[in-house]
Every structure is written in structure tokens, then in C-alpha cells.
C-alpha positions in Angstrom: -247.4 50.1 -30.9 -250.4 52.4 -29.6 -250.3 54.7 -27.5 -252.5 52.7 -24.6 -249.2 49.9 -25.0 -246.6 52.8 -25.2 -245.0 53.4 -21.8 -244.1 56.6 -20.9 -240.5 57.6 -20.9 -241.0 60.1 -17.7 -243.6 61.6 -15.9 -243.6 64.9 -13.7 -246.1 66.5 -11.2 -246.0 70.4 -11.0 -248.1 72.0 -8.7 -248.5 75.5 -9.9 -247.7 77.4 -13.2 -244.5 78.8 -11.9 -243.2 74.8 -11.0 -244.3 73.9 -14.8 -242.0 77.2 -15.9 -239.2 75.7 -13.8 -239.2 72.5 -15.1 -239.3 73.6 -18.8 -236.9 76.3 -17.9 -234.6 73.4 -16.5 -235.4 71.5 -19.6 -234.2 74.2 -22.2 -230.3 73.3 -21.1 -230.5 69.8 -22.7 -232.1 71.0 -26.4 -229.9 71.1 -29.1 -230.3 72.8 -32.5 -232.5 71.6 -35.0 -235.0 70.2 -32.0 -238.7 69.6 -32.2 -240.8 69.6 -28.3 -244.5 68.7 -29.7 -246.7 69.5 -27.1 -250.3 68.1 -26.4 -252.6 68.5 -24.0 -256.5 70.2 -23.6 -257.4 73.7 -23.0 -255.5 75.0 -20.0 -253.2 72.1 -19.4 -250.3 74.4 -19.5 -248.9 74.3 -22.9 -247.9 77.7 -23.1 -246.2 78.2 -19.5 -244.4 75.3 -20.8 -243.4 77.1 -23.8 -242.5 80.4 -21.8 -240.3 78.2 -19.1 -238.2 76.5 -22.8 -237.7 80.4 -23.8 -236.8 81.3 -20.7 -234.4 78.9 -20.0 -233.0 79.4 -23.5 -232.1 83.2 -22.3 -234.9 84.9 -23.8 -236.3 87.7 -21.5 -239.2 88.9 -23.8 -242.8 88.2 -23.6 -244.2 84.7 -25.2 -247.5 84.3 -26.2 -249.6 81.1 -27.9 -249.1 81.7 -31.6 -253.0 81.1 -31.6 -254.3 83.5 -34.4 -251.0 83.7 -36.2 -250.2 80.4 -36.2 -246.2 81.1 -35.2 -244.3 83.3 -33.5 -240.3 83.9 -33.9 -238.1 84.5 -30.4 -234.8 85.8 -30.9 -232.3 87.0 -28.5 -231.5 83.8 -26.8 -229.5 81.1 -26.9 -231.0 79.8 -30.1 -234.0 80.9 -32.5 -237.2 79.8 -31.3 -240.1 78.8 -33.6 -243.2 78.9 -31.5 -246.2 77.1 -33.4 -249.9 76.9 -32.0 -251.9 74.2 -34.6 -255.1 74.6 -32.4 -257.0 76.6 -35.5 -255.1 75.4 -38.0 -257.3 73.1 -40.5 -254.9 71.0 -42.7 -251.2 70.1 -42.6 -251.0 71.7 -46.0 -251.7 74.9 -44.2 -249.4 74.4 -41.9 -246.7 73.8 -44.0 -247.5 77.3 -46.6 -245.9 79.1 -43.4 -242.7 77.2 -44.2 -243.0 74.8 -41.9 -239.7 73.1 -43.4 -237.9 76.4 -43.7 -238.2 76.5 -40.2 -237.4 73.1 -39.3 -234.0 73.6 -41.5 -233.0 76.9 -39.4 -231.7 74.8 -36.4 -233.4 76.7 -34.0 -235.9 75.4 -31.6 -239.2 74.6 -33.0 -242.2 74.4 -30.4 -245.7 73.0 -31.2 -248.5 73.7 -29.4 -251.6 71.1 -30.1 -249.1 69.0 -31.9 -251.1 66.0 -31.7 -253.6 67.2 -34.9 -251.2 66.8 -37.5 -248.2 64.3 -36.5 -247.3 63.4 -39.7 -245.7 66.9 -39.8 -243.0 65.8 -37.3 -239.5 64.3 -38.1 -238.8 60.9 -36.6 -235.3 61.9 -35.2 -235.0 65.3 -33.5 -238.9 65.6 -31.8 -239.5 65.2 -28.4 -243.0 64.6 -27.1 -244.8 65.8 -24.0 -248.3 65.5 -23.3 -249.6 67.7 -20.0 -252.8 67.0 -18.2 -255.1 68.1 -15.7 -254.2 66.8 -12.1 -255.6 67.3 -9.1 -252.2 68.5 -7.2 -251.6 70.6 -10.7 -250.0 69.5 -13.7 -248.8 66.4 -15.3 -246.0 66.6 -17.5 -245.6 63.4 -19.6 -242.7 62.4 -22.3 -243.8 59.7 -24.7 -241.7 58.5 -27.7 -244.1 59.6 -29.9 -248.2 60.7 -30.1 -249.8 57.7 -32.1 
């Protein structure tokens, strides 16, 4: 099925970075170990406040940051380990995966994927959840989809 037949499985409206925190924050009380949230959406969609509200609702008081130039960053201190990957400058799944990629996935912690949509192979077909956010004119669009085709 593609993704213009795929019906989305929820959709949310956030008006301001703080209501896209909450949401995620609320969110992190449902993940399990061992889960995948695959994030997509364009420059400044809100991927990383997503991403912070998860941690925070997870019980991690640090400071997050988009693993942009390192490619992933490790939370600990909360509920569960958090694997915080940014794909945006990565340029192949194979490099991806050299940063152990499976390793992580195996550690049954929560893995977090910024730009998830430019390697989707990478993903496993139980475990990820799927959210894509977009530009609105009231704020933010938050959007779970079964899976980025």
C-alpha cells in the first residue's frame, strides 16, 4: 500500500513547542523496551522537541540535543536507555549501521530516529512506531502512520 492509500492511525495539532514536548512527554508512558519512534518531517518540524518531550517523560532531566554531527547520542538516567539517532547527514545505511545500529536495537532501550524516512529498510517491522510532523499554520502536526513507504 503507498503511503497516499495509507490512512493515518492518529493525528495531533500542537500549537507551540512546549504542547509538542507535552504530547511526547505524555507519549513516553506507553513505550516499552526494545521500541523504535522513527521520526520524519522537514527542517524545523519539531523533531527534536519531540525527542526531548520522549526523554523527558522517560525521567531524564539532562539536556537533549539532535545527534546531527555525531550521528547518536546515549541518555541514561531515566527510565530506560535512550538511543537518540539523527540520519539527516548520514550517506548510506551501511554507515549507519558501523555505529552498531543492531547493538543498539538489541540493548532494549529506546531507540529514537530523527530523519528516519532516508533509510527505512533499517527499521524492524515489529517494535517501530512512525510519526511524521509538519508545518501547520496553528503549529505543529503530529502524525502516526503504520509505516513510511
Amino acid at each position: 500500500m503507498s503511503k497516499q492509500e495509507q490512512k493515518p492511525l492518529n493525528r495531533t495539532l500542537t500549537r507551540s513547542p512546549e504542547a509538542l514536548i507535552q504530547f511526547s512527554k505524555e507519549l513516553a508512558s506507553k513505550l516499552t523496551p526494545g521500541v523504535v519512534i522513527a521520526l520524519k518531517g522537514e527542517l524545523g518540524a519539531g523533531k527534536t522537541h519531540f525527542a526531548k518531550g520522549l526523554l523527558k517523560g522517560l525521567g531524564y532531566e539532562g539536556d537533549v540535543t539532535s545527534p546531527t554531527f555525531t550521528l547518536v547520542n546515549e541518555y541514561h538516567g531515566g527510565e530506560l536507555p535512550v538511543f537518540h539517532y539523527d540520519f539527516y547527514r548520514s550517506e548510506s545505511m551501511e554507515e549507519v549501521e558501523e555505529t552498531g545500529w543492531d547493538d543498539f536495537l538489541e540493548r532494549k532501550g529506546v531507540t529514537i530516529v530523527e530523519w528516519a524516512d532516508l533509510f527505512p529498510r533499517l527499521f524492524p517491522e515489529v517494535g517501530t512506531i512512525y510519526f511524521e510532523l509538519r508545518h501547520h499554520p496553528e503549529g505543529r502536526e503530529v502524525i502516526e502512520w503504520s509505516a513510511f513507504s
